[in-house]
N, CA, C and O atoms as a Tripos MOL2 file, in Angstrom:
@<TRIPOS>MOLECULE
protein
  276   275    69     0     0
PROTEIN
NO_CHARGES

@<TRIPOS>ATOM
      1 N          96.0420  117.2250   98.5300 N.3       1 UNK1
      2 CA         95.7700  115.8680   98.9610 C.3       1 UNK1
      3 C          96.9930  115.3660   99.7130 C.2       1 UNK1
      4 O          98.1130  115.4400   99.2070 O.2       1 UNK1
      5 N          96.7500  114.7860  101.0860 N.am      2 UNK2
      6 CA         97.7740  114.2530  101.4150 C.3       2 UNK2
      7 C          97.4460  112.6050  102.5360 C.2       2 UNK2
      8 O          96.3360  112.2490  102.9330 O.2       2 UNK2
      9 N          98.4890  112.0430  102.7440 N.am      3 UNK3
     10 CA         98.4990  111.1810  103.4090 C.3       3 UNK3
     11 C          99.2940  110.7130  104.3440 C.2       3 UNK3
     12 O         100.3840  111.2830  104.2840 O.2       3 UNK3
     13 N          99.2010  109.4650  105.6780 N.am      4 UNK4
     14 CA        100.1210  109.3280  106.4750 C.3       4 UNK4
     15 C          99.2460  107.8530  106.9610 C.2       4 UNK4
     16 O          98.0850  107.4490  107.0090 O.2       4 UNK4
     17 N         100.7850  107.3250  107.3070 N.am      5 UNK5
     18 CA        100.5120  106.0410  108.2000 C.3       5 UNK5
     19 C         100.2860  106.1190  109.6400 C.2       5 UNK5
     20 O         101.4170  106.1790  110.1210 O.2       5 UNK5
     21 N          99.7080  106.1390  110.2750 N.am      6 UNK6
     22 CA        100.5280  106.0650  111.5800 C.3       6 UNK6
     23 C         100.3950  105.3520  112.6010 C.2       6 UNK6
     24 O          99.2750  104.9450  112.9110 O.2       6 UNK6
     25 N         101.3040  105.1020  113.2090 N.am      7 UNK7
     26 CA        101.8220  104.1780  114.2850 C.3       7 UNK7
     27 C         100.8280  102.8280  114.9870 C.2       7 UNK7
     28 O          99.8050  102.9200  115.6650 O.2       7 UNK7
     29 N         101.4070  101.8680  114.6310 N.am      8 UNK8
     30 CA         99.9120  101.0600  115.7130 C.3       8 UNK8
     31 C         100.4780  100.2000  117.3070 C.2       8 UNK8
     32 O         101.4890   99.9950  117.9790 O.2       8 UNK8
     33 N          99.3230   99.9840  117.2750 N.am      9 UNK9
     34 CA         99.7260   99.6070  118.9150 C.3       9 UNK9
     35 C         100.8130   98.7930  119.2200 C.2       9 UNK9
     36 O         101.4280   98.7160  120.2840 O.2       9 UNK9
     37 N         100.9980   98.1390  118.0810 N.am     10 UNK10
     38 CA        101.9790   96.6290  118.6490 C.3      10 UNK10
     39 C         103.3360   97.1700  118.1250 C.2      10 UNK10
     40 O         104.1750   96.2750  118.0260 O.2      10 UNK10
     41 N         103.7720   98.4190  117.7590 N.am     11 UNK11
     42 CA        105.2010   99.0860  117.3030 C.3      11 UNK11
     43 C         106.0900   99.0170  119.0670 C.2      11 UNK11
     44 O         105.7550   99.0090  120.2510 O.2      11 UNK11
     45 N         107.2580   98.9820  118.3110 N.am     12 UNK12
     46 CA        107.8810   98.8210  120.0960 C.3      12 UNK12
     47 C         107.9560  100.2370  120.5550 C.2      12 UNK12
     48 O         107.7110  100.3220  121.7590 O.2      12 UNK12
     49 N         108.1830  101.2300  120.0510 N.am     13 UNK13
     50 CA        108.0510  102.7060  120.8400 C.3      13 UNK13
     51 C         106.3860  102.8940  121.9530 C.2      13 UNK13
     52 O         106.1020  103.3440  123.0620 O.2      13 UNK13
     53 N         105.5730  102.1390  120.6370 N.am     14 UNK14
     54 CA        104.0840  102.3170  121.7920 C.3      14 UNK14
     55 C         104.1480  101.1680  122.9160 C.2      14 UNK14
     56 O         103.9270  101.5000  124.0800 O.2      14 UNK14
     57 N         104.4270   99.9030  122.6270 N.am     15 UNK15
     58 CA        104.6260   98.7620  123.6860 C.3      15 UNK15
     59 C         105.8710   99.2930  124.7740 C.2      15 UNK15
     60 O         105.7540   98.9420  125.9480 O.2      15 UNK15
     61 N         107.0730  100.1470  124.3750 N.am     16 UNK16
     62 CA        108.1730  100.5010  125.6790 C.3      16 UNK16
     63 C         107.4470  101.6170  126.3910 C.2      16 UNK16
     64 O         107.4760  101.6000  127.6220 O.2      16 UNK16
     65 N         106.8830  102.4590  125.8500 N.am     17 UNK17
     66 CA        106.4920  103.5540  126.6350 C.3      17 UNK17
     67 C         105.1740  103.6140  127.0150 C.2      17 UNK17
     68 O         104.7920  104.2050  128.0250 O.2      17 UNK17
     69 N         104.3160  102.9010  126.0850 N.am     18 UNK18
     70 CA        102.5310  102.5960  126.4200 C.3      18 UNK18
     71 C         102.1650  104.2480  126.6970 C.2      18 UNK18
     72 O         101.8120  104.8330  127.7220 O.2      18 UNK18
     73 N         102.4450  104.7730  125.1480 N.am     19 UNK19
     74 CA        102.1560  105.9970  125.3330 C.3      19 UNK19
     75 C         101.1090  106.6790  123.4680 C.2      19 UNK19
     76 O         101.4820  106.4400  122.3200 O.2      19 UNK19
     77 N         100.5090  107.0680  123.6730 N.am     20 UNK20
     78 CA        100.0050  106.5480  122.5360 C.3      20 UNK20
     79 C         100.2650  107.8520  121.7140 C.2      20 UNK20
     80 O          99.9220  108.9340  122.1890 O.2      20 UNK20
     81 N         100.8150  107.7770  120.5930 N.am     21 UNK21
     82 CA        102.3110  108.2540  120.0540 C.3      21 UNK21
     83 C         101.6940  108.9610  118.5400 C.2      21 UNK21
     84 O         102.3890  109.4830  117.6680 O.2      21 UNK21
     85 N         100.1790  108.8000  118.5310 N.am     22 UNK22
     86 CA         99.1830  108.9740  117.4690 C.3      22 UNK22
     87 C          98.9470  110.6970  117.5580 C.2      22 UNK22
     88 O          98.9110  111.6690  116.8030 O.2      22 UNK22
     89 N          98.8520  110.4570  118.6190 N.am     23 UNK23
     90 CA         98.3640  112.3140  119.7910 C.3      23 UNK23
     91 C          99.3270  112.7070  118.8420 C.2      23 UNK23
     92 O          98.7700  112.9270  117.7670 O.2      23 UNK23
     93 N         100.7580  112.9180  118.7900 N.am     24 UNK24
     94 CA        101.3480  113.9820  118.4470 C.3      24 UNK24
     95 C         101.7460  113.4800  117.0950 C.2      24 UNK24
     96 O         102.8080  113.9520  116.6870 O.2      24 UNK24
     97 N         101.1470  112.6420  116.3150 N.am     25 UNK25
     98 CA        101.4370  112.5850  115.1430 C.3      25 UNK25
     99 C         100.3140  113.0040  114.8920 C.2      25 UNK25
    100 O         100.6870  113.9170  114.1560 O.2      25 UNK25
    101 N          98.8400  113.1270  114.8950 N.am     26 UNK26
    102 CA         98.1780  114.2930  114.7960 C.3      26 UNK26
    103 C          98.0310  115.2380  114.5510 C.2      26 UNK26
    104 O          97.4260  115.7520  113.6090 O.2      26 UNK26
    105 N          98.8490  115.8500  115.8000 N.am     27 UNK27
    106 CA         98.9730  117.3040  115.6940 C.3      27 UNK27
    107 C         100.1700  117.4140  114.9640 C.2      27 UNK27
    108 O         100.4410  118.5950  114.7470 O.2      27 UNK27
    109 N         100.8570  116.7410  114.5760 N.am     28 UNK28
    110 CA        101.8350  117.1370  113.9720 C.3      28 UNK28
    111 C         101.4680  117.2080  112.6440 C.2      28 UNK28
    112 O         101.8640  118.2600  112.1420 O.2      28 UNK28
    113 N         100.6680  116.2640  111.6340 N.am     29 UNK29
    114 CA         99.4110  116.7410  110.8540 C.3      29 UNK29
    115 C          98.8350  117.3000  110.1920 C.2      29 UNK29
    116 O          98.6150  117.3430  108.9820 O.2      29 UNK29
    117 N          98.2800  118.2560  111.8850 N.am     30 UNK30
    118 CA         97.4440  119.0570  111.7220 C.3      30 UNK30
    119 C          98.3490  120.6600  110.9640 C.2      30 UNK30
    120 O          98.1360  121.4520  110.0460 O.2      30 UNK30
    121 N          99.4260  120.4360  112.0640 N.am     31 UNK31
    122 CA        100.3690  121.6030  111.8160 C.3      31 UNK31
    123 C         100.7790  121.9080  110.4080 C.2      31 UNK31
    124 O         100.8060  123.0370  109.9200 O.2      31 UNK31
    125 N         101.2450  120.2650  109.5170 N.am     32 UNK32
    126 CA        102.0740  120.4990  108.3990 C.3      32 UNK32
    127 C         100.8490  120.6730  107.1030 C.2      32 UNK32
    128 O         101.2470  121.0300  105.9940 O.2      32 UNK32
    129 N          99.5110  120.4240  107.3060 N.am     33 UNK33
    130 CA         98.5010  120.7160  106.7230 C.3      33 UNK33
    131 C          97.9670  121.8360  106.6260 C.2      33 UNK33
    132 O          97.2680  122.1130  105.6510 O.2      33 UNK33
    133 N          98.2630  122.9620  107.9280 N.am     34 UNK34
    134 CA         97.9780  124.0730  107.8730 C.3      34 UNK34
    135 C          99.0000  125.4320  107.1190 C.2      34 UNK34
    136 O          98.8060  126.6030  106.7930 O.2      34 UNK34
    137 N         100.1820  124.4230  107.0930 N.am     35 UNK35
    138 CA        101.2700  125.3040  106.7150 C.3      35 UNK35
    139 C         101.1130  124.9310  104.9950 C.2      35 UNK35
    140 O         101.4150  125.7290  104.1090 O.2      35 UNK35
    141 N         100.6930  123.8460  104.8130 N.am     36 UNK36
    142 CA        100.1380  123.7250  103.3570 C.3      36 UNK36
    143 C          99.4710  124.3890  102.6230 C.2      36 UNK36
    144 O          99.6690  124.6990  101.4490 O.2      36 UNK36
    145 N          98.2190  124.7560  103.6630 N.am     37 UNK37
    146 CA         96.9050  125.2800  102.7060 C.3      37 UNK37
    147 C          97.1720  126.4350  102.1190 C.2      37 UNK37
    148 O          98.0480  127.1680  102.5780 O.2      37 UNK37
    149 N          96.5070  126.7420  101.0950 N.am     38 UNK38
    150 CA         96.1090  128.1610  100.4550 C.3      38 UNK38
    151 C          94.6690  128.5330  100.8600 C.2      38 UNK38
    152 O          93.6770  127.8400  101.0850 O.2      38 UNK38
    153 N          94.9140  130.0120  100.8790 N.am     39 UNK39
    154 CA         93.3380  130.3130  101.0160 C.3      39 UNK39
    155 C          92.4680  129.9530   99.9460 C.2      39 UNK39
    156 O          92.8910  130.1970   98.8160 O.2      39 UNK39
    157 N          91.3170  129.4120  100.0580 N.am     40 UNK40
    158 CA         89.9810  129.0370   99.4040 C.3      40 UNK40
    159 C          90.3730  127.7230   98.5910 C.2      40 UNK40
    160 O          89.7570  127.5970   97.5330 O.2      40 UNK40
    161 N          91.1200  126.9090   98.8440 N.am     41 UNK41
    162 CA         91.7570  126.1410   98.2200 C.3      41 UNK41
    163 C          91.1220  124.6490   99.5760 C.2      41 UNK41
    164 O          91.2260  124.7870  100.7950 O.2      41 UNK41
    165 N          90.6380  123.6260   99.0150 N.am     42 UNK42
    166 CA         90.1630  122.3620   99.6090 C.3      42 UNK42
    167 C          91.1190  121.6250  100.3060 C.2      42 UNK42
    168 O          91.9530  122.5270  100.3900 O.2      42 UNK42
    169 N          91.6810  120.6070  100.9130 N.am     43 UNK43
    170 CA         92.5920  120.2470  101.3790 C.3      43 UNK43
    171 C          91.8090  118.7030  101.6000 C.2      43 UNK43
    172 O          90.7480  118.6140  102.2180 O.2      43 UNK43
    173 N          92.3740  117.7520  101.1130 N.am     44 UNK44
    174 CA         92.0020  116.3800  101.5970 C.3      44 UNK44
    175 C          92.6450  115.2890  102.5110 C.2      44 UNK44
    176 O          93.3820  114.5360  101.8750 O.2      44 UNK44
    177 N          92.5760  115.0960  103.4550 N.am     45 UNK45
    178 CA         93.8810  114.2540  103.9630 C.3      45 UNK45
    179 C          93.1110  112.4200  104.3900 C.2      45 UNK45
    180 O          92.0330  112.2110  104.9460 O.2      45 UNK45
    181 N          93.8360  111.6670  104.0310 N.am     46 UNK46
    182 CA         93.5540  110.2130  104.2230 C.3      46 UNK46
    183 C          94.5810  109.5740  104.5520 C.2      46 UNK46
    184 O          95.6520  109.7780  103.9800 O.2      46 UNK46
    185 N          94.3930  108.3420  105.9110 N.am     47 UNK47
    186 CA         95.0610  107.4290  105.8650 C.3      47 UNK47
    187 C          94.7300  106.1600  106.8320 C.2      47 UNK47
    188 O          93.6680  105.6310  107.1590 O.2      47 UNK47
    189 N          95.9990  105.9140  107.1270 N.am     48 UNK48
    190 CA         95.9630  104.7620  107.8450 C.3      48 UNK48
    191 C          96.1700  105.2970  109.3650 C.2      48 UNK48
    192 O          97.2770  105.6970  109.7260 O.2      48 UNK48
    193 N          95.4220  105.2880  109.9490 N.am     49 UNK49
    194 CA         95.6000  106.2600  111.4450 C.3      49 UNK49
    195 C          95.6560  105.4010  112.3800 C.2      49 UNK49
    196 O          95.8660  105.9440  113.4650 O.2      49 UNK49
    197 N          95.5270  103.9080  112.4500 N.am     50 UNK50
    198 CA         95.1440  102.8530  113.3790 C.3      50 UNK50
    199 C          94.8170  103.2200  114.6990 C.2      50 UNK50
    200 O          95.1740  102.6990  115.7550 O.2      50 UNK50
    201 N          93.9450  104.3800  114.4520 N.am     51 UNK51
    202 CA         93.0470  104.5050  115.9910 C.3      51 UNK51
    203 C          91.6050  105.6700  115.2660 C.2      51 UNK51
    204 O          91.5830  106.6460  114.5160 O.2      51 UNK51
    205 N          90.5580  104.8440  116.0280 N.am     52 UNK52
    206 CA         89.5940  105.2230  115.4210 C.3      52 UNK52
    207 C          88.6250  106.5480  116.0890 C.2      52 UNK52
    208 O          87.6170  107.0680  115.6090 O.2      52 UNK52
    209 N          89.3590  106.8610  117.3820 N.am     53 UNK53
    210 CA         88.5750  108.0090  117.9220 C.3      53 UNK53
    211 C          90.2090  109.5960  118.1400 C.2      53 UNK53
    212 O          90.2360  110.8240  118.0620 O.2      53 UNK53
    213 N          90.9620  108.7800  118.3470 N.am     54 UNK54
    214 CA         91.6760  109.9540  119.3580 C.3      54 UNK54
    215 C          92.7650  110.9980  117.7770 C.2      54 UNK54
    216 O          92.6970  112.2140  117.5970 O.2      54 UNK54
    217 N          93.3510  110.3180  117.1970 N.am     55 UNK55
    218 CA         94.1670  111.6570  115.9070 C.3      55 UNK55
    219 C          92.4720  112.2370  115.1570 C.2      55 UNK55
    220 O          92.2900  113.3520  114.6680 O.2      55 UNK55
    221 N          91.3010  110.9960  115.2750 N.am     56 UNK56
    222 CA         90.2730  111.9370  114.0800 C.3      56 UNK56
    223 C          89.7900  113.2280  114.5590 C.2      56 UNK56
    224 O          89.5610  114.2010  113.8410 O.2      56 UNK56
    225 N          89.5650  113.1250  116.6180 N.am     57 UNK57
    226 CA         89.2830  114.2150  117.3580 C.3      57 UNK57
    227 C          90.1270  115.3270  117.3990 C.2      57 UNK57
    228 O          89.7150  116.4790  117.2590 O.2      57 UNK57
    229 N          91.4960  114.9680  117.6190 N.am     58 UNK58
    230 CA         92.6780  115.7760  117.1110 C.3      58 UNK58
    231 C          92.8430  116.8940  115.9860 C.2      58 UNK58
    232 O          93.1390  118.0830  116.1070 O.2      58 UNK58
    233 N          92.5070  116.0090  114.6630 N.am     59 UNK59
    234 CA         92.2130  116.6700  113.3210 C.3      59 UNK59
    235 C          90.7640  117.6240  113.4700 C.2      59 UNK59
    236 O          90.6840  118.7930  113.0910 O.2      59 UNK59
    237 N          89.7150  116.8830  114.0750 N.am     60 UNK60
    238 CA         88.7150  117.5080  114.1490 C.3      60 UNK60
    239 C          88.6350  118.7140  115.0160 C.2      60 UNK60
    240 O          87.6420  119.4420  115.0010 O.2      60 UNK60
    241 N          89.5160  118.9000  115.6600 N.am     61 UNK61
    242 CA         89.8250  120.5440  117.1190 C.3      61 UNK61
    243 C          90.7500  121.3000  115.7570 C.2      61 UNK61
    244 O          90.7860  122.5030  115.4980 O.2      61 UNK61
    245 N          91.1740  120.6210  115.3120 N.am     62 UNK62
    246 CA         92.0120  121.7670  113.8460 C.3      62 UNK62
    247 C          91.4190  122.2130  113.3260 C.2      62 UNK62
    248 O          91.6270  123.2910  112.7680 O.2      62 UNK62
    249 N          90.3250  121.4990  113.2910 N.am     63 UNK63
    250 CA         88.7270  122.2740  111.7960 C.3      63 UNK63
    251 C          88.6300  121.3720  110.7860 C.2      63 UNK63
    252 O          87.8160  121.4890  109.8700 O.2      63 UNK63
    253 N          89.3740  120.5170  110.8860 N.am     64 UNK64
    254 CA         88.7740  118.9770  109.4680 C.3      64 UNK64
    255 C          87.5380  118.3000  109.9780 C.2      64 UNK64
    256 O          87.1940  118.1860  111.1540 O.2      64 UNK64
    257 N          86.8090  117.7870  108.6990 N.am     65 UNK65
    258 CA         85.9700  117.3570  108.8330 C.3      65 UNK65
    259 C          85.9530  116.2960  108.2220 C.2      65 UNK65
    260 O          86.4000  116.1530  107.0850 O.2      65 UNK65
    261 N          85.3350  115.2600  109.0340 N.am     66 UNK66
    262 CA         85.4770  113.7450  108.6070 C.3      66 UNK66
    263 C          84.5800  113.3460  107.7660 C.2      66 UNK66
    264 O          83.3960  113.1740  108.0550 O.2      66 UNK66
    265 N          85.0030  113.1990  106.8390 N.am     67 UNK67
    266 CA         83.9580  112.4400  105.9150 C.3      67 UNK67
    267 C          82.9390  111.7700  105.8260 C.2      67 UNK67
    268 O          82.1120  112.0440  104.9570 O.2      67 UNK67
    269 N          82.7380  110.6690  106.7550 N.am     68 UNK68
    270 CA         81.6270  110.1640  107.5630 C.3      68 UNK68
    271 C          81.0210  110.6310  108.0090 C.2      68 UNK68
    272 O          79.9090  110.1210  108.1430 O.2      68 UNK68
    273 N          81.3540  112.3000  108.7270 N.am     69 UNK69
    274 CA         80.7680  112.7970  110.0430 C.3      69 UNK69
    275 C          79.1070  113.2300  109.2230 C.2      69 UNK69
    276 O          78.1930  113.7090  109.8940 O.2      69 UNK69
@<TRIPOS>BOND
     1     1     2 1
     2     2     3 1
     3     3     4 2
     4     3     5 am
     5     5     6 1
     6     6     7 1
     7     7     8 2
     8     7     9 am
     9     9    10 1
    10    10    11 1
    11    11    12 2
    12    11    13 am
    13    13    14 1
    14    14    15 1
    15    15    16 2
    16    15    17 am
    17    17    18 1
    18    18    19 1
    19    19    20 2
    20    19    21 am
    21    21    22 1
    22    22    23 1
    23    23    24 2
    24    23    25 am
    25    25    26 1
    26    26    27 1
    27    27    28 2
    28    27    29 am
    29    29    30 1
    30    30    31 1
    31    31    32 2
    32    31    33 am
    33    33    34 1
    34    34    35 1
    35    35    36 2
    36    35    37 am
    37    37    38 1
    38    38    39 1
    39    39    40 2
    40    39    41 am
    41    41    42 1
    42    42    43 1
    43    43    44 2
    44    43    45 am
    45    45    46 1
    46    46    47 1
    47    47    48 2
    48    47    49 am
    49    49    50 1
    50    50    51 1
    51    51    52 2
    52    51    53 am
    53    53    54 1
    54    54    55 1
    55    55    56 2
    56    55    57 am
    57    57    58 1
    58    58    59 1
    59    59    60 2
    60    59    61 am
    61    61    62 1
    62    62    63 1
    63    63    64 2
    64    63    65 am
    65    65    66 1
    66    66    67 1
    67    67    68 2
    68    67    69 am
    69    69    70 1
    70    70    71 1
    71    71    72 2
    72    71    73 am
    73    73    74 1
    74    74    75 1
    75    75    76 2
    76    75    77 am
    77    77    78 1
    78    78    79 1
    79    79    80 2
    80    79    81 am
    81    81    82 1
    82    82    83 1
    83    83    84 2
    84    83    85 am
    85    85    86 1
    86    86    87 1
    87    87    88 2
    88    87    89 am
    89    89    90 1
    90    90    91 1
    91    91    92 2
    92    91    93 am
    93    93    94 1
    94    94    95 1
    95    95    96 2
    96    95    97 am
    97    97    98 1
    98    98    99 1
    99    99   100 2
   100    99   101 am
   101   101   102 1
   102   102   103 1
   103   103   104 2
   104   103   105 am
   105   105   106 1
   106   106   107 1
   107   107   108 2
   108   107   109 am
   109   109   110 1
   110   110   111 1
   111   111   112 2
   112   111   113 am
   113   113   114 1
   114   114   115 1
   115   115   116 2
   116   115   117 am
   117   117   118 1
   118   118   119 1
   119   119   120 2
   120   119   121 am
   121   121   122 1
   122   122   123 1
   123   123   124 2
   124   123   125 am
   125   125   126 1
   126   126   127 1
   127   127   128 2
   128   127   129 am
   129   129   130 1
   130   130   131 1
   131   131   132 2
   132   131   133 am
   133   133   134 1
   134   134   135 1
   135   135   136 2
   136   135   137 am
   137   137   138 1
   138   138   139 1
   139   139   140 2
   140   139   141 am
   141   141   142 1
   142   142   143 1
   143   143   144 2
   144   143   145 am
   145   145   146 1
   146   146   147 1
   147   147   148 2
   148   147   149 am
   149   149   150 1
   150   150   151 1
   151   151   152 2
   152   151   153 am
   153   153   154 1
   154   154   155 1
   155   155   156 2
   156   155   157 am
   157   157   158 1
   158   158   159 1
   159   159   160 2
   160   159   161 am
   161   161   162 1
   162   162   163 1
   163   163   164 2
   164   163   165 am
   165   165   166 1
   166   166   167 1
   167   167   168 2
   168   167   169 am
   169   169   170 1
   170   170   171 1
   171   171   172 2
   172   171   173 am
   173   173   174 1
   174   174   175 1
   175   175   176 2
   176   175   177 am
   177   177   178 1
   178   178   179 1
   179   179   180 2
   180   179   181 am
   181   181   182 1
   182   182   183 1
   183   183   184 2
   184   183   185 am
   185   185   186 1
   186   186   187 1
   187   187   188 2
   188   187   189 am
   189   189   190 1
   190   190   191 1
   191   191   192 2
   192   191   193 am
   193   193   194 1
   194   194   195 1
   195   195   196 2
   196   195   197 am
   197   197   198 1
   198   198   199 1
   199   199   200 2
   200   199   201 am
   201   201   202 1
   202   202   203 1
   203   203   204 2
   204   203   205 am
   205   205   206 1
   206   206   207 1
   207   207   208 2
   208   207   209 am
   209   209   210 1
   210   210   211 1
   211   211   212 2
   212   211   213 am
   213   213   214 1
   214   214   215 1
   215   215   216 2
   216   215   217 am
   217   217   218 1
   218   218   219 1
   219   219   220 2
   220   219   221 am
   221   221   222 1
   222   222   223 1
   223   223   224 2
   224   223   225 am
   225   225   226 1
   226   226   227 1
   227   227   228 2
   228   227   229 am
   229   229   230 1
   230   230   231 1
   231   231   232 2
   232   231   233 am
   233   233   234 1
   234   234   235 1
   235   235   236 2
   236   235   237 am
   237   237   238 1
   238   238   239 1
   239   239   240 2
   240   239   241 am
   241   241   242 1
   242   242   243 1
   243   243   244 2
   244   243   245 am
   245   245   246 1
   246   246   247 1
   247   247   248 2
   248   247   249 am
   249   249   250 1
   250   250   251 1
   251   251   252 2
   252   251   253 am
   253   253   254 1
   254   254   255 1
   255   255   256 2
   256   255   257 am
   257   257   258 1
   258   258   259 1
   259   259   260 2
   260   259   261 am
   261   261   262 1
   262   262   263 1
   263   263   264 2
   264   263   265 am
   265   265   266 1
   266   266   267 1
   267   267   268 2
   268   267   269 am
   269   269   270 1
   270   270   271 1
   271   271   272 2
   272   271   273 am
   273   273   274 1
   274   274   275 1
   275   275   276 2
@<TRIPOS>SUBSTRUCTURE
     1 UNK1         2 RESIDUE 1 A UNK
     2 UNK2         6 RESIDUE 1 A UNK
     3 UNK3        10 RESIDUE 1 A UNK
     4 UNK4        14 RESIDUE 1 A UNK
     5 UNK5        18 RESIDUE 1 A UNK
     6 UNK6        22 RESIDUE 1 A UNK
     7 UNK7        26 RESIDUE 1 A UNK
     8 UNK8        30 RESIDUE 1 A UNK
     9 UNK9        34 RESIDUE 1 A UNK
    10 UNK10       38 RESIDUE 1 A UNK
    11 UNK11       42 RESIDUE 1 A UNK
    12 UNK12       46 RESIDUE 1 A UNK
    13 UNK13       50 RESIDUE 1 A UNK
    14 UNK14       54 RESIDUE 1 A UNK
    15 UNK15       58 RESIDUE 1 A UNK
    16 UNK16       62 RESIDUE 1 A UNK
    17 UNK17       66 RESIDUE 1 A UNK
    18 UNK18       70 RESIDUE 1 A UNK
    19 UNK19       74 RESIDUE 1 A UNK
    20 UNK20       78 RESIDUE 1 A UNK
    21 UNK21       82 RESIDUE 1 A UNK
    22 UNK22       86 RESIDUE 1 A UNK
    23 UNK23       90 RESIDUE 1 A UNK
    24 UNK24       94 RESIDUE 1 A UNK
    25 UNK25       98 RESIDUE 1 A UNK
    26 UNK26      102 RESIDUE 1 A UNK
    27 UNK27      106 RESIDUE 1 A UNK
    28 UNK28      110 RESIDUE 1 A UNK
    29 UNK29      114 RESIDUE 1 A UNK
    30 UNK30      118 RESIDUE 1 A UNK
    31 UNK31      122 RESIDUE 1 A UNK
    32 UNK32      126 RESIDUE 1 A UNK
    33 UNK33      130 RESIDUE 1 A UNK
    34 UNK34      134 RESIDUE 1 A UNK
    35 UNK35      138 RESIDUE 1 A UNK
    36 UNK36      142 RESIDUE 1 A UNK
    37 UNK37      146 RESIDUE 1 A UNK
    38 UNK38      150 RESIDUE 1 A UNK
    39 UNK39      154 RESIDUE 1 A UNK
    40 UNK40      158 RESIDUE 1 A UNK
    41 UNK41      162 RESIDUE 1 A UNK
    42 UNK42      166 RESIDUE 1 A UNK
    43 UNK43      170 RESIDUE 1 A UNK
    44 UNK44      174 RESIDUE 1 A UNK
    45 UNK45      178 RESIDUE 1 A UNK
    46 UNK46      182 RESIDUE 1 A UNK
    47 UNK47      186 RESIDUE 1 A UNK
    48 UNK48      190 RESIDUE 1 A UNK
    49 UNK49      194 RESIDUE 1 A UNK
    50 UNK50      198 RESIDUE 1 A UNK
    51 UNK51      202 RESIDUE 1 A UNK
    52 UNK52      206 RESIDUE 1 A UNK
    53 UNK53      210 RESIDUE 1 A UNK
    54 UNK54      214 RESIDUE 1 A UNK
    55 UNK55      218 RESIDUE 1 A UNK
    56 UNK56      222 RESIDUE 1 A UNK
    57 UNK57      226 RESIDUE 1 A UNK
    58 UNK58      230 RESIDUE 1 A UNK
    59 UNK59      234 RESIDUE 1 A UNK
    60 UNK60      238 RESIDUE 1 A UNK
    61 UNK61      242 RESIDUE 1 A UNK
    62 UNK62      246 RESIDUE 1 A UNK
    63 UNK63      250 RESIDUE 1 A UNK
    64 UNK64      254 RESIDUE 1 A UNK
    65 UNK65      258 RESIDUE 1 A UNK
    66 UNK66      262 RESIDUE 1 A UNK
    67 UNK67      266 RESIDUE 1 A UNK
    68 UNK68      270 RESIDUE 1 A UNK
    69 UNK69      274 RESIDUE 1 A UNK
């Protein structure tokens, strides 16, 4: 089980650069989730992602599946 905040629009790194800073906290994520898993072993991840299409698509090109979906 794991979790993460991440970044929202009105932080000054996303307002100086207007770069949306979610993308590679994502994949970054995706990466430290994969280096987690065990084989046959479940993996849950939740959080606060403050963007509702672009880290879930992200996670979802990794092979997670959204709960909702």
């Amino acid at each position: 089980v794991a979790t993460a905040h991440f970044t929202w629009d009105g932080h000054e790194i996303v307002r100086s650069t207007q770069r949306n800073v979610r993308i590679a906290q994502a994949h970054a994520t995706a990466e430290a989730l994969d280096r987690a898993r065990r084989d046959q072993e479940p993996q849950l991840f939740m959080g606060d992602l403050n963007d509702s299409t672009t880290p879930i698509g992200v996670l979802r090109d990794a092979g997670f599946v959204d709960c909702f979906a």
